[in-house]
C-alpha positions in Angstrom: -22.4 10.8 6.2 -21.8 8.0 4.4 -21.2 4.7 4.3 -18.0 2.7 3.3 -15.4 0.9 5.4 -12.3 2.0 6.8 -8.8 0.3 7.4 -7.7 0.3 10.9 -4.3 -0.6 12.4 -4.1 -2.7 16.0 -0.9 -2.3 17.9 -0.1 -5.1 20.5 2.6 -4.3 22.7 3.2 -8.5 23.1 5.5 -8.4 20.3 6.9 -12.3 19.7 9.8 -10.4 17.8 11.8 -9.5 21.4 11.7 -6.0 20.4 10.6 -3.8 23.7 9.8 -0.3 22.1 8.2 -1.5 19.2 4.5 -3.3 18.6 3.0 -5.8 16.9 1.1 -4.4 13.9 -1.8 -6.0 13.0 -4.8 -4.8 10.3 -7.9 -5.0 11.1 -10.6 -3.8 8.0 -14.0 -2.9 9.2 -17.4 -2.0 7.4 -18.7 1.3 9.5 -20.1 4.6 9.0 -18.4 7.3 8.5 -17.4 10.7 6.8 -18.0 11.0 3.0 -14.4 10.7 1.8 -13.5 14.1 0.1 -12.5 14.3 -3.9 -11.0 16.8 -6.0 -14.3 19.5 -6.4 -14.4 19.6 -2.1 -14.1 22.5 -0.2 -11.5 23.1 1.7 -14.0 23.5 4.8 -15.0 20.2 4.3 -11.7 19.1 4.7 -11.0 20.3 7.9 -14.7 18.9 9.7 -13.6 15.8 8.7 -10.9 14.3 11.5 -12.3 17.0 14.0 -13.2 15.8 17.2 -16.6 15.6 16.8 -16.4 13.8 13.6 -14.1 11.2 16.4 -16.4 10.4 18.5 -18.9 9.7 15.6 -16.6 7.1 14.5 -16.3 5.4 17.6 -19.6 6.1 19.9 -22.5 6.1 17.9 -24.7 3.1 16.9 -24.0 1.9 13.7 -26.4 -0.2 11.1 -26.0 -4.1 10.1 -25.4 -4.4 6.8 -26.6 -8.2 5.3 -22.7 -8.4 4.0 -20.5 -6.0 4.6 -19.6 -3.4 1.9 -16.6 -3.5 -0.2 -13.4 -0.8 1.1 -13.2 2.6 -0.8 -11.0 3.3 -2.7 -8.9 5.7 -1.6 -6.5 8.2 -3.8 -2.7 8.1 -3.8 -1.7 10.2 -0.6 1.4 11.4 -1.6 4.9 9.6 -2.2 8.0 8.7 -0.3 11.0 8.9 -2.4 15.2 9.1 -1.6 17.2 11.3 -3.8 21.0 10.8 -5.6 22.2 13.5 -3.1 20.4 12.7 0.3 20.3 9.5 1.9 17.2 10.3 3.6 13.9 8.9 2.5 11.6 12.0 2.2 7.7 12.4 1.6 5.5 14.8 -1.4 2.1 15.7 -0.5 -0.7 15.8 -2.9 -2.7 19.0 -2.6 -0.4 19.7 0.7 -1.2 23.4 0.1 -4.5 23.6 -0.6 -4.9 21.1 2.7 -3.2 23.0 4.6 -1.6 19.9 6.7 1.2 17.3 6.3 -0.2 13.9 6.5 3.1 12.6 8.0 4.4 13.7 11.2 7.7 12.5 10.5 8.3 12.0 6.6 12.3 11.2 7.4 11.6 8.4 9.8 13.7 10.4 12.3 12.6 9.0 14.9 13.8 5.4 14.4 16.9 4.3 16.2 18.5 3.8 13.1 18.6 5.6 9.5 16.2 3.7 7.5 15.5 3.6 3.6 11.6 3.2 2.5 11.5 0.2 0.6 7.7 -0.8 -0.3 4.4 1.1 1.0 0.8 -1.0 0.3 -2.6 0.4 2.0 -0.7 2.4 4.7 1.8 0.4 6.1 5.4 1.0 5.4 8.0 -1.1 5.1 11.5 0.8 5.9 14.7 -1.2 6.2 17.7 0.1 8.8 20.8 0.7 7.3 23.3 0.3 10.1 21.8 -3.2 11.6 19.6 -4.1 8.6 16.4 -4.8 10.2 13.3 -4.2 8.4 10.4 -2.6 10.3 6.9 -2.1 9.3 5.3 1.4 10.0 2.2 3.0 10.0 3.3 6.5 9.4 0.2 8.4 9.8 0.7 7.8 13.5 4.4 6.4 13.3 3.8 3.6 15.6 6.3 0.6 14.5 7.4 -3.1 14.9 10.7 -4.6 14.3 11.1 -8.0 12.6 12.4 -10.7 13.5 16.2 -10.8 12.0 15.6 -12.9 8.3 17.3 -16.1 7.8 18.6 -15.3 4.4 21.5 -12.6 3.0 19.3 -10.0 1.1 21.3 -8.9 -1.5 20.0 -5.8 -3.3 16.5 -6.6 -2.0 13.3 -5.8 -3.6 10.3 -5.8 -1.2 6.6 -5.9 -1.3 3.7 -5.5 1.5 1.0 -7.8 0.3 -2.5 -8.3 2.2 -3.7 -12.2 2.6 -6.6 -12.1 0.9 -9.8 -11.4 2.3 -11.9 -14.1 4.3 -15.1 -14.4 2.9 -16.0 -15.4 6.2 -14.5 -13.4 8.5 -17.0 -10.2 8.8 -19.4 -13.1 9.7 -16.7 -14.1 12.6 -15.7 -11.4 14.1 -18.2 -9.1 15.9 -17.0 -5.3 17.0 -17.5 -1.8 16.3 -21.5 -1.7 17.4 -22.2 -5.1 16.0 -20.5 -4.5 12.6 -18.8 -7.7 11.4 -15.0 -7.0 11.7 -12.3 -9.5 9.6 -8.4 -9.5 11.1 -6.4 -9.6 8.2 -2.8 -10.2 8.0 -0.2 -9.1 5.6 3.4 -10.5 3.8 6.6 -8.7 3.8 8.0 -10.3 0.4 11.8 -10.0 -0.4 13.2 -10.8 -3.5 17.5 -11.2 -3.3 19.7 -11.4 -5.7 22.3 -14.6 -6.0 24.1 -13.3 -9.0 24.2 -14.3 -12.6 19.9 -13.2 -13.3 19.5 -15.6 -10.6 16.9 -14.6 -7.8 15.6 -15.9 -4.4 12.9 -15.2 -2.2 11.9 -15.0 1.4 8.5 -14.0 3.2 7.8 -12.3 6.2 3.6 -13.7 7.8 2.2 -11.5 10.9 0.5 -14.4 11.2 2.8 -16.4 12.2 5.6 -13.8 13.1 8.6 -15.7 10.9 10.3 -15.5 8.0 10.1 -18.5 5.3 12.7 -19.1 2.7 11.5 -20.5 -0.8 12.7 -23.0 -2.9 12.0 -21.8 -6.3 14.4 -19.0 -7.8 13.3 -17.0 -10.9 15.9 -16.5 -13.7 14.5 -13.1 -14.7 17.8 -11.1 -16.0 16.8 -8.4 -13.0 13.7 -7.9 -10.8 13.0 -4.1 -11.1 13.0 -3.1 -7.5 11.1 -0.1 -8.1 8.2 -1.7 -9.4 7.1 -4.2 -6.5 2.8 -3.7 -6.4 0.9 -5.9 -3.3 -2.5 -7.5 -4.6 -4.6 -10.6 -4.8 -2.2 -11.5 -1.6 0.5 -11.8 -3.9 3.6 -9.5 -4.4 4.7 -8.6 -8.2 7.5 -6.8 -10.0 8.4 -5.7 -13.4 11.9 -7.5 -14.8 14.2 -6.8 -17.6 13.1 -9.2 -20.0 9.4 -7.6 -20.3 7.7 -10.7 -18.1 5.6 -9.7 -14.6 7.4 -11.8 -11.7 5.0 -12.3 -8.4 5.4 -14.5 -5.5 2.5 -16.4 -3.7 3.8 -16.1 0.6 1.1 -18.9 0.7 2.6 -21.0 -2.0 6.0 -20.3 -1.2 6.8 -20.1 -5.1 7.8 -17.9 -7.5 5.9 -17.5 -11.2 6.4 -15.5 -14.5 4.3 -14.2 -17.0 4.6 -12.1 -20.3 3.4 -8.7 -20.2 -0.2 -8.1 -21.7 0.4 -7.9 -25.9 -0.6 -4.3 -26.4 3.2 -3.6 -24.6 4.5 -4.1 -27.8 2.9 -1.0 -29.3 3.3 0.8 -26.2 6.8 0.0 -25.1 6.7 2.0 -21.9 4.7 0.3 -19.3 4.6 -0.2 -15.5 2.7 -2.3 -13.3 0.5 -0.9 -10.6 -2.6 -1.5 -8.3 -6.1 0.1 -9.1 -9.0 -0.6 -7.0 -7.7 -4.1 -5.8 -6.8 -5.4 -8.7 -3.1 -5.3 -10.4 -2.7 -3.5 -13.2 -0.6 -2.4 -16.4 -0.1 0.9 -17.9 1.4 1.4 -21.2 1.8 4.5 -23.5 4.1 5.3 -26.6 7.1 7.6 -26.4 5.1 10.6 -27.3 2.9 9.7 -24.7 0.1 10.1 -27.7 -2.0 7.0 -26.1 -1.9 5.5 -22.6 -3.5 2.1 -21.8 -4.8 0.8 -18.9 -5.3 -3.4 -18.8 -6.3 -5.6 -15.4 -5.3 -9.0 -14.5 -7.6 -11.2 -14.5 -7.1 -13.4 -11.3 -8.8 -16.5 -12.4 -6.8 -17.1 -15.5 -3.5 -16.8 -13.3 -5.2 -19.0 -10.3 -6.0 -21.7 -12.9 -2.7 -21.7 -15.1 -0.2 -19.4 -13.8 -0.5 -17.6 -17.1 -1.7 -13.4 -17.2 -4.9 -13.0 -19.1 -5.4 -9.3 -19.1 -8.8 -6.6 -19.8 -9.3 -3.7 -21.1 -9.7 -1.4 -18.8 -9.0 2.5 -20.1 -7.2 4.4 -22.7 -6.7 8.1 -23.4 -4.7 10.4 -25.6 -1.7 11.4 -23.3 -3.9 14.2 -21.5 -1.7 17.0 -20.5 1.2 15.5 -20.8 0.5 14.7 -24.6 3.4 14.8 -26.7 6.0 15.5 -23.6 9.4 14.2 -24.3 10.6 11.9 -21.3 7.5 11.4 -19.4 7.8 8.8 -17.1 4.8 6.2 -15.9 4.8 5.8 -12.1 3.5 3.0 -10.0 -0.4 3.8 -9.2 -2.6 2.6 -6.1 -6.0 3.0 -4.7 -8.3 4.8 -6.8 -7.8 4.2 -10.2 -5.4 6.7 -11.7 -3.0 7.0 -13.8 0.2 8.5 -12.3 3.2 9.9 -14.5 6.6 12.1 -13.8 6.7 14.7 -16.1 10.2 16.3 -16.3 9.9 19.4 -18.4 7.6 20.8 -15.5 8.7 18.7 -12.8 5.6 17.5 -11.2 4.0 14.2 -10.2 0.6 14.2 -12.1 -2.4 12.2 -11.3 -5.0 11.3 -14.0 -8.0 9.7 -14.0 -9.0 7.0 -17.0 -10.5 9.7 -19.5 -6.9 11.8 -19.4 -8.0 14.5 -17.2 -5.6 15.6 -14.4 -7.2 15.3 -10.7 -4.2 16.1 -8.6 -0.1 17.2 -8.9 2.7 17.7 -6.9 5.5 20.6 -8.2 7.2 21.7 -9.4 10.0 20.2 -7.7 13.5 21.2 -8.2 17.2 21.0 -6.8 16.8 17.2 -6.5 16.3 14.3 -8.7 13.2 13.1 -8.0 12.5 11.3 -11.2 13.2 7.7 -9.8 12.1 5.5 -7.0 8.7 7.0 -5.9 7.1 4.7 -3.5 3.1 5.4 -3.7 1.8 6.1 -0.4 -2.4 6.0 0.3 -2.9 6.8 4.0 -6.0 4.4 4.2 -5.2 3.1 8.0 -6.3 4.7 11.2 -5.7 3.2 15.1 -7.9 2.0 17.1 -8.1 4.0 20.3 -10.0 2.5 23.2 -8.8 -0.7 25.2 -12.2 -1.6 25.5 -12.6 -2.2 22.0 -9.2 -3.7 21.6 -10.9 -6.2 24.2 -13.7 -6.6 22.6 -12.7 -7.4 19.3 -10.0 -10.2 21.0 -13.0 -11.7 22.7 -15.1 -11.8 19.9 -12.3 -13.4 17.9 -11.5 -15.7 19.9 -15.7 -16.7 20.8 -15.2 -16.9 16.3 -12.5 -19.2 16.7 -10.2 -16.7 14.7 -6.5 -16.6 15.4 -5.4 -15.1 18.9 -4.6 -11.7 18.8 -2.2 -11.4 22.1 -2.5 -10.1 24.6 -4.4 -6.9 25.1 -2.4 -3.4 24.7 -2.5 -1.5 28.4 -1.4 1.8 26.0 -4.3 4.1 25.3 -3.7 4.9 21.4 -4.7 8.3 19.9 -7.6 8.8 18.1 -7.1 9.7 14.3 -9.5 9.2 11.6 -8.4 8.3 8.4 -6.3 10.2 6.6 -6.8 9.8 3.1 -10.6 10.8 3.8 -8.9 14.3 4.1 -7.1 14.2 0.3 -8.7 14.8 -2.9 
């Protein structure tokens, strides 16, 4: 065993939204004990005592230790990927390791079960956001255990929209608030849905979705960026960021209700090919050549942009192309979790993972018949439901003996047990 904290999702069937077969979606992030996550030299018996029943009930029934301050979450690896294709509509879902685990992670990778076809639009610590294309509601997901919640309809037309889910930032206070799981301090945490729209002419708007509030918010500002690259969007630091065509990072503050812009980090300019991504918490660039004979890594430092609105990036890694040195087309994908480097390489088709020294820690391929070479969405399958009514009780009371915000009323649904999935990935 060991320790680290896990994600968990709370599901409220009092949804404000007026929806009565979905429910609300809240994250709740708790420091416990629990199951050593697995990594790439595990053995495949490993894998499969993790999530078994016994392993259940010592997530949820044992006594667990006080820590003086909680622990920070792991970092977990990049699950898998949803993606749509040229030739289906459908969104569909790639596995890492899905052999070698013997298990799909998703029990409904199509989102067939919605009452609508839906496209996957953004994906940040395992909620989905998925948008329906006949009414065009957007609904957040956990997929894992495909419970949902409708929005509320938005106020604004979202013209070829590009969305973000973006966690508010952590309270420093709030494991000291809450008290649940055995004593362990528990903080609620909330997340954005961030649109960005289109008017026309470069010209682009912005509208927020709070689950704290449960309403949408229009901004003010507009960003003349030329085009927000949809396919880019990253959630961190509470904020929601894209890539644009004119080689500047665009994010949006929900809290600030305003939109900013800032050059790319210098070292672009000798590695034209970059894409922005999330590594352990924090956003990050990637940049290589076209021979794919050096690949950077650089973080954003948060203080800078707090103080001036202005990137100020670090070094964080750099390798010589790894296996996909010298490969003619390779593509840089968006990363999250762990931190990893993720590329498309065409002339084998696969999805390769990479860690900061170059060397490959997971794939997915070959894949052929479709093209899968744009429009991954990274997917880590870091959130779990809570099970038991009595703890969904307990964890309202104690919020509300904190003086944190009300979490509704209490679910009468007994929710399945599931330990987290990503614990099960390397």
């Amino acid at each position: 065993m060991a320790e680290c904290s896990d994600d968990w999702v709370m599901l409220d069937s009092d949804n404000p939204a007026e929806s009565s077969d979905d429910d609300l979606v809240l994250a709740l992030s708790s420091s416990c004990t629990t199951p050593a996550c697995s990594d790439s030299d595990s053995d495949s018996d490993e894998e499969e005592e993790v999530g078994s029943d016994a392993d259940c009930d010592d997530l949820y029934g044992g006594e667990l230790e006080e820590e003086e301050s909680p622990c920070p979450p792991p970092q977990r690896p990049l699950s898998g990927l949803f993606y749509h294709t040229a030739t289906s509509r459908e969104p569909g879902y790639l596995a890492f390791d899905a052999i070698r685990s013997a298990k799909h992670l998703i029990p409904d990778p199509r989102f067939s079960a919605f009452p609508e076809p839906v496209a996957v639009l953004a994906s940040t610590r395992g909620l989905v956001c998925v948008r329906g294309e006949t009414t065009g509601f957007y609904y957040v997901a956990n997929p894992a255990t495909f419970r949902r919640v409708r929005l509320p309809r938005h106020t604004r037309e979202h013209v070829d929209p590009a969305v973000v889910i973006t966690f508010e930032d952590p309270n420093p206070n709030a494991s000291a608030s809450v008290s649940c799981f055995g004593g362990v301090g528990v903080g609620l945490e909330h997340y954005h849905v961030v649109v960005a729209f289109n008017l026309g002419d470069g010209i682009w708007a912005f509208e927020s979705f709070s689950s704290r509030t449960w309403k949408w918010r229009a901004s003010s500002g507009i960003s003349i960026v030329e085009r927000v690259e949809s396919s880019s969007g990253v959630g961190a630091h509470g904020r929601a960021f894209w890539r644009t065509s004119i080689g500047f990072v665009l994010y949006y503050d929900p809290e600030k209700g305003y939109p900013h812009e800032f050059p790319a980090p210098s070292e672009v300019e000798e590695r034209p090919f970059w894409e922005i991504g999330e590594m352990e918490g924090n956003l990050c660039v990637t940049c290589m050549d076209q021979r794919v004979t050096e690949v950077a890594v650089l973080n954003l430092d948060m203080d800078v942009l707090a103080a001036d609105g202005v990137g100020s990036w670090s070094w964080t890694g750099q390798f010589e192309g790894g296996r996909l040195r010298n490969r003619e087309g390779a593509e840089l994908l968006r990363s999250q979790g762990m931190a990893e480097v993720v590329m498309w390489d065409p002339s084998e088709e696969r999805v390769v993972a990479m860690d900061l020294e170059g060397r490959t820690t997971r794939n997915i391929g070959p894949l052929t018949g479709e093209d899968y070479s744009r429009g991954f969405i990274p997917y880590v399958a870091s959130i779990a439901e809570i099970s038991s009514d009595q703890m969904s009780s307990k964890c309202r009371a104690s919020a509300a003996d904190a003086n944190t915000p009300n979490l509704g009323a209490a679910d009468a649904t007994t929710l399945n047990n599931l330990a987290a999935p990503a614990a099960q990935v390397h």
